[in-house]
ChimeraX commands (.cxc) that place a marker at each C-alpha (Angstrom):
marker #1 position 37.48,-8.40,-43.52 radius 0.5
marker #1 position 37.75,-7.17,-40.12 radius 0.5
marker #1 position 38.19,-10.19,-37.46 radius 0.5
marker #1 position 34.72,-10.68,-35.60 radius 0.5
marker #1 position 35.26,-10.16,-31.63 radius 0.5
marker #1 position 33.40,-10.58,-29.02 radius 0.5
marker #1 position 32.71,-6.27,-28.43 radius 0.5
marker #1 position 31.59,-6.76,-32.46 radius 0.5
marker #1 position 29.07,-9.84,-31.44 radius 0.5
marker #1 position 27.73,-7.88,-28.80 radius 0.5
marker #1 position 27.60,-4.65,-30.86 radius 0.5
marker #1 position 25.63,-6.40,-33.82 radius 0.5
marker #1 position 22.74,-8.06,-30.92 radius 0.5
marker #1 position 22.39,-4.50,-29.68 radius 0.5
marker #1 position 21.93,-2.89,-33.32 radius 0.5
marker #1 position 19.38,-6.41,-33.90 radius 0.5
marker #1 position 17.45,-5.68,-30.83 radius 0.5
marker #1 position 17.15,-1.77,-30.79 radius 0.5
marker #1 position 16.38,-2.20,-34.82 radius 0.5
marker #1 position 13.03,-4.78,-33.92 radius 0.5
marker #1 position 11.80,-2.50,-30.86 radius 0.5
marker #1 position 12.26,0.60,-32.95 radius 0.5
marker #1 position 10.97,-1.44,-35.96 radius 0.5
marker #1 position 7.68,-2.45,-33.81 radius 0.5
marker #1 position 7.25,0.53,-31.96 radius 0.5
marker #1 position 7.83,3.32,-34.10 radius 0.5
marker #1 position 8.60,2.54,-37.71 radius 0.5
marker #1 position 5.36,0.12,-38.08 radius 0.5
marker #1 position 3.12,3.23,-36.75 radius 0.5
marker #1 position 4.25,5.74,-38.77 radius 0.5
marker #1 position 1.89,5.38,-41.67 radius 0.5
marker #1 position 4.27,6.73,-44.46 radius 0.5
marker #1 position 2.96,6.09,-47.87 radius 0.5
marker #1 position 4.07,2.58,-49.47 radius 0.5
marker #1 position 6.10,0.15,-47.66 radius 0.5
marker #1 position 7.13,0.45,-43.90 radius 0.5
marker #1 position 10.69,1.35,-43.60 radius 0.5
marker #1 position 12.54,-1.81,-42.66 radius 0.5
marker #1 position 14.52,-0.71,-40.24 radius 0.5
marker #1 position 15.82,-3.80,-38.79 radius 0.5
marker #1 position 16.40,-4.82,-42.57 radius 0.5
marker #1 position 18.80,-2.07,-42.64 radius 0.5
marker #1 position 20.62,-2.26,-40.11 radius 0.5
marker #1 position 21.20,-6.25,-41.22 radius 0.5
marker #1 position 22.66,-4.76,-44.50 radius 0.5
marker #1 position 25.02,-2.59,-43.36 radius 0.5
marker #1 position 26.47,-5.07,-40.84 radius 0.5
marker #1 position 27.09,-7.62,-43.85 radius 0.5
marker #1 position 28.40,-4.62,-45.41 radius 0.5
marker #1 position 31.49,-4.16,-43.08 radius 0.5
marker #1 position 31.47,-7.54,-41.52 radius 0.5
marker #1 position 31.25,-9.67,-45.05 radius 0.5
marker #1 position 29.26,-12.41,-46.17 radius 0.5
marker #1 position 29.07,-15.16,-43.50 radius 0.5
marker #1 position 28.16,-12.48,-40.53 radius 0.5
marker #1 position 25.52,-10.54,-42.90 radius 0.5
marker #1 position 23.87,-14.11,-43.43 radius 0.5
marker #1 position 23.45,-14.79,-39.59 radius 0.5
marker #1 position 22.78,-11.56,-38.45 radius 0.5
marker #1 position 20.06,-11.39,-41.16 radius 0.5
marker #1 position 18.68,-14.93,-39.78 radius 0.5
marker #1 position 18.80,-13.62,-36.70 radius 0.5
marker #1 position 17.20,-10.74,-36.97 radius 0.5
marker #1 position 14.71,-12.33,-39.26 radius 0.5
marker #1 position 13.90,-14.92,-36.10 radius 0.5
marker #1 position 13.73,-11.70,-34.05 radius 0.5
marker #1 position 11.00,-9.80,-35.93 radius 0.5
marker #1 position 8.82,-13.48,-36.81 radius 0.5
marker #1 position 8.34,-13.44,-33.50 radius 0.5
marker #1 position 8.19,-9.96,-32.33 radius 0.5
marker #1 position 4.45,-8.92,-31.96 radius 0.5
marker #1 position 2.50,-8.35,-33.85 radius 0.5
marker #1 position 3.68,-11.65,-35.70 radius 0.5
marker #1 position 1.73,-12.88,-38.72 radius 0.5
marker #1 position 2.83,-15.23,-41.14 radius 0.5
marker #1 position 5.24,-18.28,-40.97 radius 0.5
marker #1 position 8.19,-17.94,-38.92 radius 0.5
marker #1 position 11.27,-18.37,-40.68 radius 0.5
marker #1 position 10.32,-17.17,-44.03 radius 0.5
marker #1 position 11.71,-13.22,-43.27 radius 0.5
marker #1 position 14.76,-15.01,-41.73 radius 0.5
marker #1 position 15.89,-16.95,-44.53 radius 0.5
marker #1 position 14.93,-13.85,-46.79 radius 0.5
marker #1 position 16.80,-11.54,-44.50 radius 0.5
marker #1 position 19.74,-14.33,-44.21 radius 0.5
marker #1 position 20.12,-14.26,-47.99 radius 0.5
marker #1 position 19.97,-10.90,-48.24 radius 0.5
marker #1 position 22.66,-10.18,-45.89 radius 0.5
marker #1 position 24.94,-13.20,-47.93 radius 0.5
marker #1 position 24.26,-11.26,-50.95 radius 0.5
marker #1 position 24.74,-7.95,-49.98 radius 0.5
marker #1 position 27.93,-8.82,-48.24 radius 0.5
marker #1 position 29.87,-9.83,-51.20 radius 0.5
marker #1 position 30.02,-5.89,-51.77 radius 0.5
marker #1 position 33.35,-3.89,-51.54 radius 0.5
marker #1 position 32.63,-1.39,-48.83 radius 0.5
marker #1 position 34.57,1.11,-46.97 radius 0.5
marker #1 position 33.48,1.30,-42.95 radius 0.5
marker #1 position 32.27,4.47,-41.77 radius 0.5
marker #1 position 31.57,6.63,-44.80 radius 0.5
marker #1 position 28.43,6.17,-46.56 radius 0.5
marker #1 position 28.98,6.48,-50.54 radius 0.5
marker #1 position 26.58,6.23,-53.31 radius 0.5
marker #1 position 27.50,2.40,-54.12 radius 0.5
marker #1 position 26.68,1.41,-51.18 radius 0.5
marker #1 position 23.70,3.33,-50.13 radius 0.5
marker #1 position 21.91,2.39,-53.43 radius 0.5
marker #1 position 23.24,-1.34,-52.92 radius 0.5
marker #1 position 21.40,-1.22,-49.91 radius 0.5
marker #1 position 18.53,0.42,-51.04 radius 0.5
marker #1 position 18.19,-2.31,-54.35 radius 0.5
marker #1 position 18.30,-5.26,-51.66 radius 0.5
marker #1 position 15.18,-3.82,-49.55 radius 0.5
marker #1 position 13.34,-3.38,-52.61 radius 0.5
marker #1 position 14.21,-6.95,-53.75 radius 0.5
marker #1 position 13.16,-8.19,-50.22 radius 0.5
marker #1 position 10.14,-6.76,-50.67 radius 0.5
marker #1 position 9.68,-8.62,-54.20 radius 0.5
marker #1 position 10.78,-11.40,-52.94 radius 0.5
marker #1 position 8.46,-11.55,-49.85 radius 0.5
marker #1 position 5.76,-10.71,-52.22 radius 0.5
marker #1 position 6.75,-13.72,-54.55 radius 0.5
marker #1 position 7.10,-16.22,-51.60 radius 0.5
marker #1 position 4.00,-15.07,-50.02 radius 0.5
marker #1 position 1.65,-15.70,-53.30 radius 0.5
marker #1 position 3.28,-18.89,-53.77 radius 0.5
marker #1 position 2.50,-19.64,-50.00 radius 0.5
marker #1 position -1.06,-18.60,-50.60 radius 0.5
marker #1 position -0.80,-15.69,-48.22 radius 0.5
marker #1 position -4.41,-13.60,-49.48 radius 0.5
marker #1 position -2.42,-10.00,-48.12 radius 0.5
marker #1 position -0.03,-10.17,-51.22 radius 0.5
marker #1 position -2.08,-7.46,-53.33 radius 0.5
marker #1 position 0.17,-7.21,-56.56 radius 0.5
marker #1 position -0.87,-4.08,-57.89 radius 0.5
marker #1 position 0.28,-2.46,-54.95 radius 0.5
marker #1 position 4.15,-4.39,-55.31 radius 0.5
marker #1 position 5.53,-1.18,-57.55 radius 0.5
marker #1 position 4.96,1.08,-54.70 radius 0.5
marker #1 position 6.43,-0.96,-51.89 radius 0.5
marker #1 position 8.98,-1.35,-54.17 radius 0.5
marker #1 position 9.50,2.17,-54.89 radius 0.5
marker #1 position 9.33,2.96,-51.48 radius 0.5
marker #1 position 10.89,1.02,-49.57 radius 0.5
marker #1 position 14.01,1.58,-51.95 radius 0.5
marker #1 position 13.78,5.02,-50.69 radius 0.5
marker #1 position 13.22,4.39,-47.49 radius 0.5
marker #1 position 16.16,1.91,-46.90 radius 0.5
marker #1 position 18.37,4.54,-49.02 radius 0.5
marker #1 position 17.81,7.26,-46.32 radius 0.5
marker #1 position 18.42,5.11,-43.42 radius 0.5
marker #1 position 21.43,3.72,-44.97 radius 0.5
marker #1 position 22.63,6.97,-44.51 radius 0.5
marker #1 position 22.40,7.71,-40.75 radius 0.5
marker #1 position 23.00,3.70,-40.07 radius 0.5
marker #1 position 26.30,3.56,-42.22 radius 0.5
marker #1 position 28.81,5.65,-40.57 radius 0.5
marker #1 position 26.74,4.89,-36.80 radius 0.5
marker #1 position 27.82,1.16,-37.43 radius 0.5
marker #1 position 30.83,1.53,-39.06 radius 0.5
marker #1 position 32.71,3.99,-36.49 radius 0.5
marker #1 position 30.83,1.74,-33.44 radius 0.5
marker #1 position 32.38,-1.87,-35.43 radius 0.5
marker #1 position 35.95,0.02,-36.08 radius 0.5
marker #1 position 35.63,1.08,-32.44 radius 0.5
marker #1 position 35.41,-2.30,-31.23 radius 0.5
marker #1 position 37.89,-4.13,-32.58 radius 0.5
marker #1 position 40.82,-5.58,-30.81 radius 0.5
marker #1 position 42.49,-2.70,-30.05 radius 0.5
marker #1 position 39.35,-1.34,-27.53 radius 0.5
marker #1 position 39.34,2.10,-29.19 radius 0.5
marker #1 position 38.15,4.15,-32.08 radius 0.5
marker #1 position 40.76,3.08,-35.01 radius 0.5
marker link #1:1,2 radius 0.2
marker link #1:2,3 radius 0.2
marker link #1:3,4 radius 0.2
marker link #1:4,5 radius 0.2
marker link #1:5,6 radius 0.2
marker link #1:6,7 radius 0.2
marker link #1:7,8 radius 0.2
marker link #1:8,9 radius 0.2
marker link #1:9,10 radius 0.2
marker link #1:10,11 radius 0.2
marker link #1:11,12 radius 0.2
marker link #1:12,13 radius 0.2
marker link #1:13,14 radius 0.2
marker link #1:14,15 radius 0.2
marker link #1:15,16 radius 0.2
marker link #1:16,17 radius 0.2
marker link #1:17,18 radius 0.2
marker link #1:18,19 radius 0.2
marker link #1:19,20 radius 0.2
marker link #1:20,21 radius 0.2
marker link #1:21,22 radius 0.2
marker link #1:22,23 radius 0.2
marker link #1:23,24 radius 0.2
marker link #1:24,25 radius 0.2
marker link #1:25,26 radius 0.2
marker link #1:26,27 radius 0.2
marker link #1:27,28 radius 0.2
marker link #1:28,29 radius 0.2
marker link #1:29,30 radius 0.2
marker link #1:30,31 radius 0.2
marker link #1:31,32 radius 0.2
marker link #1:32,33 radius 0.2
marker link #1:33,34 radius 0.2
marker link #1:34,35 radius 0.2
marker link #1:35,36 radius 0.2
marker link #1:36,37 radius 0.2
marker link #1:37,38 radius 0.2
marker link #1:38,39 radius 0.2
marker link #1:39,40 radius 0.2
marker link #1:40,41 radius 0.2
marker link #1:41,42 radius 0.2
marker link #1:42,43 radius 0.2
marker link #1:43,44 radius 0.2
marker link #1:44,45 radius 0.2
marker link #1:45,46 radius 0.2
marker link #1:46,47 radius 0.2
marker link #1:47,48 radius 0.2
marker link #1:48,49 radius 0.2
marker link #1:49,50 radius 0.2
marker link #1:50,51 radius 0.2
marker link #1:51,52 radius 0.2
marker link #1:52,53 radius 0.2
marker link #1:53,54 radius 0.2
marker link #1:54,55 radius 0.2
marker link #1:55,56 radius 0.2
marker link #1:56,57 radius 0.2
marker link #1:57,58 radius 0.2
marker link #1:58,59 radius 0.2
marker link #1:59,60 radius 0.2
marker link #1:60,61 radius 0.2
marker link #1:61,62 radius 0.2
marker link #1:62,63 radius 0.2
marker link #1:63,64 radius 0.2
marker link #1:64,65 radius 0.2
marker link #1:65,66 radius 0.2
marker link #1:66,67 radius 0.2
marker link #1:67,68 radius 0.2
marker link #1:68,69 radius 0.2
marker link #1:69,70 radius 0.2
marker link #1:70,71 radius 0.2
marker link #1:71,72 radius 0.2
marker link #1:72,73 radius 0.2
marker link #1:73,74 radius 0.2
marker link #1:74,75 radius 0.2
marker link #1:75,76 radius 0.2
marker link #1:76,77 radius 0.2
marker link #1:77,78 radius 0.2
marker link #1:78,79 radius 0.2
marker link #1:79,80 radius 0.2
marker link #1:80,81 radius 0.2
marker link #1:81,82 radius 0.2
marker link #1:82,83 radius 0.2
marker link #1:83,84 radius 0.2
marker link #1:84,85 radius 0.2
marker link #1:85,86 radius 0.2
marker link #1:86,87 radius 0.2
marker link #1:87,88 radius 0.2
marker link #1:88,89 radius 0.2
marker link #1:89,90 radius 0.2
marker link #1:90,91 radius 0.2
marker link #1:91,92 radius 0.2
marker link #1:92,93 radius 0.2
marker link #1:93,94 radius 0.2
marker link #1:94,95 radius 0.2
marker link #1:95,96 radius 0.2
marker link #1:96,97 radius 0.2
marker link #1:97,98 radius 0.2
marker link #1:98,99 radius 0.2
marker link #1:99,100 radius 0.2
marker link #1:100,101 radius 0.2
marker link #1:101,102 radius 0.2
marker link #1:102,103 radius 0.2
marker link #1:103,104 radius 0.2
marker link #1:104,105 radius 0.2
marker link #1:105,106 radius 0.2
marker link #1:106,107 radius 0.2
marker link #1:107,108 radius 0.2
marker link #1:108,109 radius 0.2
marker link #1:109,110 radius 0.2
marker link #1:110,111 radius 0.2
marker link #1:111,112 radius 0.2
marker link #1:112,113 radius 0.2
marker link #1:113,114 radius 0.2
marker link #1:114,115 radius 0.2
marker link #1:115,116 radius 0.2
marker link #1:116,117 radius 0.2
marker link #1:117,118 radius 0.2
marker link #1:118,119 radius 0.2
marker link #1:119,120 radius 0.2
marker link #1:120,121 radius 0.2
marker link #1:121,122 radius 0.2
marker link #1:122,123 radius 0.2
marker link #1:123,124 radius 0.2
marker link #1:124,125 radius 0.2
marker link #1:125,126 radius 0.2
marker link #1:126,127 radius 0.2
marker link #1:127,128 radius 0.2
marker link #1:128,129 radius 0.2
marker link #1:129,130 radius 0.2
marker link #1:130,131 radius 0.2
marker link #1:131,132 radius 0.2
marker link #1:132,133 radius 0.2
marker link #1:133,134 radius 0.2
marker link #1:134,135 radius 0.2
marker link #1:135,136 radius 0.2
marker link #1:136,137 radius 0.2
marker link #1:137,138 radius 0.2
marker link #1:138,139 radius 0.2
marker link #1:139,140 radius 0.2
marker link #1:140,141 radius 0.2
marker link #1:141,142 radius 0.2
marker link #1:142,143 radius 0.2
marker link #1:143,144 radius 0.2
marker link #1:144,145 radius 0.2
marker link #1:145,146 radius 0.2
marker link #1:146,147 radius 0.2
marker link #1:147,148 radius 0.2
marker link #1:148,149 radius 0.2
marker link #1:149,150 radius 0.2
marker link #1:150,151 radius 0.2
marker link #1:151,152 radius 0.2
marker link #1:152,153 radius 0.2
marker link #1:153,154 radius 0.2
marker link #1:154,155 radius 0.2
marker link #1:155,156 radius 0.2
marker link #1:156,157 radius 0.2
marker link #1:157,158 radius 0.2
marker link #1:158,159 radius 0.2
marker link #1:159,160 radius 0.2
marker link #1:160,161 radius 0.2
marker link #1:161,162 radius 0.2
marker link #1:162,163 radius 0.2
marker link #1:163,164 radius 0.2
marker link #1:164,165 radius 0.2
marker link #1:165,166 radius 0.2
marker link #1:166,167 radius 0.2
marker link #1:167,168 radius 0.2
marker link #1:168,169 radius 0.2
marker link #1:169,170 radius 0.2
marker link #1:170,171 radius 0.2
marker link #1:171,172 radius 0.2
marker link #1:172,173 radius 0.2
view
């Protein structure tokens, strides 16, 4: 794993905070069918990706924080961190190559946003959240497993050359 440096901190808080504005601004007023595309979710996986486990689970906590309290905020805060926190654990176990998006790791991402979305959907019936509408879960699924496959694709190589670039050497490796 690539050594984490300070460039690479500030790196992943500028991908976290563009990913909630662009998340609250513009990807939550879309209306696409299904599931909003979780940007910010995204962009969490594909840090874990090239940065490994322990940095995917606190970027994803982070950036879970980030969008519980981001407006419009519903629901309890925490509960999308620690989702997003395991998430990014989970995902970054995976064997990935920086800066070139291939199909193991575009569908890897892709199977973790739709298991978020399961997951949020578990946790929020067993919360007694009355939004949870389970015939409606397949589709978000669905969706959102698109969704987070075709960002995956533009975010992959924009993090990976940006996270090569700022390693210790100061330039693009």
């Amino acid at each position: 794993m690539p050594r984490l440096t300070l460039p690479r901190v500030l790196l992943i808080i500028a991908s976290l905070g563009t990913a909630v504005v662009l998340q609250s601004a513009v990807f939550a007023r879309l209306g696409l069918p299904g599931a909003t595309p979780d940007l910010l979710l995204v962009v969490v996986l594909v840090v874990a990706l090239v940065a490994g486990p322990a940095v995917g689970a606190v970027t994803g906590f982070a950036g879970g924080v980030l969008i519980d309290i981001a407006p419009p905020a519903a629901g309890s805060i925490g509960q999308t961190a620690a989702i997003y926190a395991l998430a990014g654990f989970v995902i970054g176990h995976a064997q990935f190559e920086p800066g070139r998006p291939d199909l193991q790791s575009v569908l890897s991402i892709g199977a973790v946003a739709a298991a978020v979305v399961l997951v949020q959907a578990i946790l929020g019936t067993l919360l007694g959240q009355p939004e949870v509408t389970w015939s409606l879960v397949p589709l978000l699924v669905a969706t959102q497993f698109i969704y987070a496959a075709l960002l995956a694709l533009l975010i992959i190589p924009a993090i990976g050359v940006m996270y090569r670039g700022a390693g210790d050497e100061g330039r693009f490796a």
